[in-house]
C-alpha angles and dihedrals in degrees: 000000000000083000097061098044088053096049099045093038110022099048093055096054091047084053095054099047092051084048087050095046096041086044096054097062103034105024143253094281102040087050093056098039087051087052088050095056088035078061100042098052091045093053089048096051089043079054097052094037083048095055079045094064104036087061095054081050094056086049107043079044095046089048089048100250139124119260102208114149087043094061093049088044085052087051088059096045096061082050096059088048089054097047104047094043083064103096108253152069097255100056088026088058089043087051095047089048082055089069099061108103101206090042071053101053086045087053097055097036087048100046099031103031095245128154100228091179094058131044114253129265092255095049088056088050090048082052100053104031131252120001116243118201107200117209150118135256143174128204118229122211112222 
């Protein structure tokens, strides 16, 4: 419940501090023309990041493998999107640190407990062929 609060009333407040401050010093139109084109670049790089990925989707799922750490790339993605479209330097900073690939990859290894340095277990099985699993085993009668 204190998330929320803070997110619903503390980051708008954050956001309208930094537009006071900035518009202080360089004025009201230049402030909200800076936070359009703040919005607009960061619409065209999600774009580009987004293709990116779509396409190492089509290619982890052409050689049978998972692509897992492209899908959750692509989440945050859409989270970056999201973020950087709300009008402000706060969210707009947090959405253009979204865009880094490798702040990306920390995110998901740190969040999902996923190795991002190494392929995944399923895409080393895709590699070598079927998984066997050795062991014994006995059958008891009831």
């Amino acid at each position: 419940m204190f998330l929320f609060l803070l997110l619903f009333v503390g980051v708008p407040l954050i956001e309208l501090y930094f537009l006071i401050q900035v518009g202080s010093q360089i004025g009201a139109l230049s402030t909200i023309g800076l936070s359009v084109f703040t919005a607009l670049l960061g619409g065209a790089l999600v774009r580009l990041q987004g293709f990116s990925v779509l396409m190492r989707v089509r290619n982890a799922l052409e050689q049978n493998q998972v692509p897992t750490l492209e899908l959750l790339s692509g989440a945050l993605l859409l989270v970056a999107g999201l973020v950087l479209l709300l009008p402000g330097f706060f969210t707009d900073a947090l959405g253009f640190l979204l865009l880094v690939p490798k702040l990306r990859r920390f995110l998901i290894a740190r969040f999902f407990y996923i190795s991002a340095d190494e392929p995944s277990p399923d895409r080393d099985s895709a590699r070598t062929g079927p998984q066997v699993i050795e062991g014994e085993f006995r059958r008891e009668r009831d």
